[in-house]
N, C-alpha and C positions, 0 to 999 in steps of 0.2 A: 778823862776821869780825874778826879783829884779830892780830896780827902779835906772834910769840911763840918764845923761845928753848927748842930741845930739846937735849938731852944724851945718846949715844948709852951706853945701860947695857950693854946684850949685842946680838951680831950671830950668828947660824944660818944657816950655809946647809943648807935644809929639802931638797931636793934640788940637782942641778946645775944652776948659772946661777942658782937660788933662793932669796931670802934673806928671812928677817924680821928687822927693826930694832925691839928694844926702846926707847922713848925714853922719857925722863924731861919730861915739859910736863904738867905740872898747869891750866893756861890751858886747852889742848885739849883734856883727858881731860873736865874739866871741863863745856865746852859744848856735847862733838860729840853729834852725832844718827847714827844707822845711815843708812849710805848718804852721809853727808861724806865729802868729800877735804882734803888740804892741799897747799898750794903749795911744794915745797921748794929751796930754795939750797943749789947740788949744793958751792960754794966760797964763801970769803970775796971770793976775786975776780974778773975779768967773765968766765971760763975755766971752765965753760963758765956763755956768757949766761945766759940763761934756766934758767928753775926748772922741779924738775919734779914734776908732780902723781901722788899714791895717796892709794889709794883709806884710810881707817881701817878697820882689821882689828880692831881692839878698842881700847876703851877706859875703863879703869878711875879713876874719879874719886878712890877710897878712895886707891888706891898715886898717881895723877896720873900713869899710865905710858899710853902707846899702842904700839899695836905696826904697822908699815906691811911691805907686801909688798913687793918688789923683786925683779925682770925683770932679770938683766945683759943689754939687747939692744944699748945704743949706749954713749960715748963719758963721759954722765951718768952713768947708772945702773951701768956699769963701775967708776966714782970713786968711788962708795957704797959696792959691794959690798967692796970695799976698804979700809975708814977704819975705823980701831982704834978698840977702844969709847974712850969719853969723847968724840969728835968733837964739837962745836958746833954742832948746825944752828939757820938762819934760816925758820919757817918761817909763812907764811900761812893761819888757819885756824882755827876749820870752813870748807870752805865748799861752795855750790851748798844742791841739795833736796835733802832726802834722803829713805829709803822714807816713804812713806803705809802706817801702822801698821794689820796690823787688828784688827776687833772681835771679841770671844773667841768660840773654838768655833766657828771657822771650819777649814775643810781648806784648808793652803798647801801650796804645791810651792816649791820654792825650788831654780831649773837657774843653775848655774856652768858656767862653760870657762875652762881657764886660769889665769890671775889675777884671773880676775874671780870666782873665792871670796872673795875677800878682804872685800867689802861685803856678802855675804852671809854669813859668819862675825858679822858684826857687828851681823846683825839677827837672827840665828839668837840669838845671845847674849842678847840685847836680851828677845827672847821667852822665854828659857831665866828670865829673871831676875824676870821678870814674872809679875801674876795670872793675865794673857792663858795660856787653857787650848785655843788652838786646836791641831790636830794637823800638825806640822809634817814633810812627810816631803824629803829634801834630794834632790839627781838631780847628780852632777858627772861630766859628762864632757870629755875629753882625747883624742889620739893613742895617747900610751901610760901605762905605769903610772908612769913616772916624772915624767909632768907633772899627775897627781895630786895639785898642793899642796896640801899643810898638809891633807889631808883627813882626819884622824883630831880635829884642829880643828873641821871640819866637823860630822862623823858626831857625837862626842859631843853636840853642842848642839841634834840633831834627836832626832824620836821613829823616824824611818825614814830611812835613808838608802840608796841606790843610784851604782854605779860604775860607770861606763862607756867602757871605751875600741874605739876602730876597730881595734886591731891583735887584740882580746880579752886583752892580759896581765893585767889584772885585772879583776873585777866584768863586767859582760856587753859582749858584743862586739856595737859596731855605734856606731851616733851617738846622743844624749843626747835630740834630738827627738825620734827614734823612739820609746826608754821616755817621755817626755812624749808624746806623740799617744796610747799606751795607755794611760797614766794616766788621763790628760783624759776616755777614752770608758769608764774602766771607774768611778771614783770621782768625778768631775764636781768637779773641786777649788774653794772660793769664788774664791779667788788665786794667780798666780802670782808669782812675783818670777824677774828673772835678771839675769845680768850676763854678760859673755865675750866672744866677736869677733865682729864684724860679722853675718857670715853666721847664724851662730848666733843671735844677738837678732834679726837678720830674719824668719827660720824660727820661732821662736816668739813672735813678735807676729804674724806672720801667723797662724799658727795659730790660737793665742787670740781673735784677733778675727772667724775664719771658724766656730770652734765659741762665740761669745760666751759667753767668760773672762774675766774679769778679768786685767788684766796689765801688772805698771810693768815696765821695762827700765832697768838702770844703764849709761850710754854710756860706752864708753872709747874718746877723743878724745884726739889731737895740742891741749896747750895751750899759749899764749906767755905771756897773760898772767894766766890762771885767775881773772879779777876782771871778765869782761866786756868790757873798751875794746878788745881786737886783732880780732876776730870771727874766729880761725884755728881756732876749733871746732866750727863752727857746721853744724848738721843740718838738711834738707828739712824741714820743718812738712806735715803732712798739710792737703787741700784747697784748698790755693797755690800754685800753681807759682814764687812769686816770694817768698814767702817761709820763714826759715830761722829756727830756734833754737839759742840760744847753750848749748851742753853744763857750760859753768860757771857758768852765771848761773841761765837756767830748769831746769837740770838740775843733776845727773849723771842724777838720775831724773825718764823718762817715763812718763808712759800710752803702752801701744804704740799707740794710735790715735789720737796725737798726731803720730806721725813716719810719713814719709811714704817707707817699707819699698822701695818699687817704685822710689824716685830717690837712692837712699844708694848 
């Protein structure tokens, strides 16, 4: 980890309320791994406190550019979506685990919701750029067609890709499990990867672990301090009732039969 000044070059918003931040940090493009986050300072000053954590959407060491996802949902991420390029950000980073890479000529799946493409974009990439010849096929589902981010990001970096939304406006109508629960029993994938909300990464560690799958999960967690010391991120640990793991320290990424699905 280490602590690192970015430059905002171009701002998009990819659809509504949705933005990616091109950033100029050669420091981060440098070190991050698929599946890092960074810790970001939304101001220079204490308004609003606290930083706020995304996930690396990509990162390109040649140009030293990364690109991060943005949610306008609150009062932070409203101030970002906002700030004219050249903005100055403060920010923390790599940090957490990130994917557990696999071994070539394997079958992945790789299930997004939401913004939680964003770390998978960047392991999609990752494999895209690599010898790793495994066959990567992507699964994102949403509500509707408009909360589809950045999926054209997505799809290119996979060998197969699938859309799915509940209302059917685009790609197949129904929830993102369901096409995974038929994957799973028709091609028997080595791995899965996902990231998205809650419910969703429930539903698919369970899964996986009830048809034994392989399966990491990227947590998307409320952080204060992104470095470990607050514990205001912290997830059930599977087999303890008493004990918890820190989503910025041991994580972002689990083994789904590491968390303990049934008390989240």
């Amino acid at each position: 980890m280490s602590r690192a000044v970015a430059r905002l070059l171009h701002r998009e918003e990819v659809t509504p309320g949705h933005y990616v931040l091109h950033l100029k940090c050669p420091e981060i493009a440098e070190q991050a791994a698929p599946g890092q986050f960074v810790h970001l300072r939304v101001s220079g000053g204490l308004d609003p406190l606290l930083r706020r954590p995304f996930s690396i959407m990509l990162a390109d060491p040649g140009s030293g550019e990364i690109r991060l996802l943005v949610r306008s949902v609150g009062r932070g991420t409203e101030a970002i979506a906002a700030h004219a390029d050249g903005t100055v950000y403060d920010l923390l980073g790599p940090l957490g685990n990130g994917w557990e890479l696999p071994v070539a000529d394997e079958r992945l799946v790789l299930v997004a919701g939401g913004v939680g493409v964003a770390p998978l974009i960047c392991l999609a990439n990752h494999l895209r750029l690599s010898t790793n010849m495994s066959h990567v096929h992507s699964l994102f589902g949403a509500a509707t067609e408009d909360l589809l981010v950045c999926w054209t990001e997505f799809s290119s970096r996979c060998d197969q890709f699938t859309a799915v939304t509940e209302d059917g406006s685009a790609g197949e109508e129904g929830l993102v499990t369901e096409v995974l629960a038929a994957e799973i029993a028709e091609h028997q994938p080595d791995r899965v990867y996902a990231c998205g909300p809650r419910g969703m990464l429930a539903a698919v560690g369970t899964m996986c672990l009830v048809t034994g799958t392989s399966c990491q999960v990227s947590m998307e967690q409320w952080m204060g301090c992104g470095v470990g010391a607050c514990l205001g991120c912290v997830v059930p640990r599977a087999g303890d009732q008493d004990e918890y793991v820190r989503v910025c320290n041991e994580g972002p990424v689990f083994q789904a039969n590491e968390i303990a699905w049934n008390r989240m």
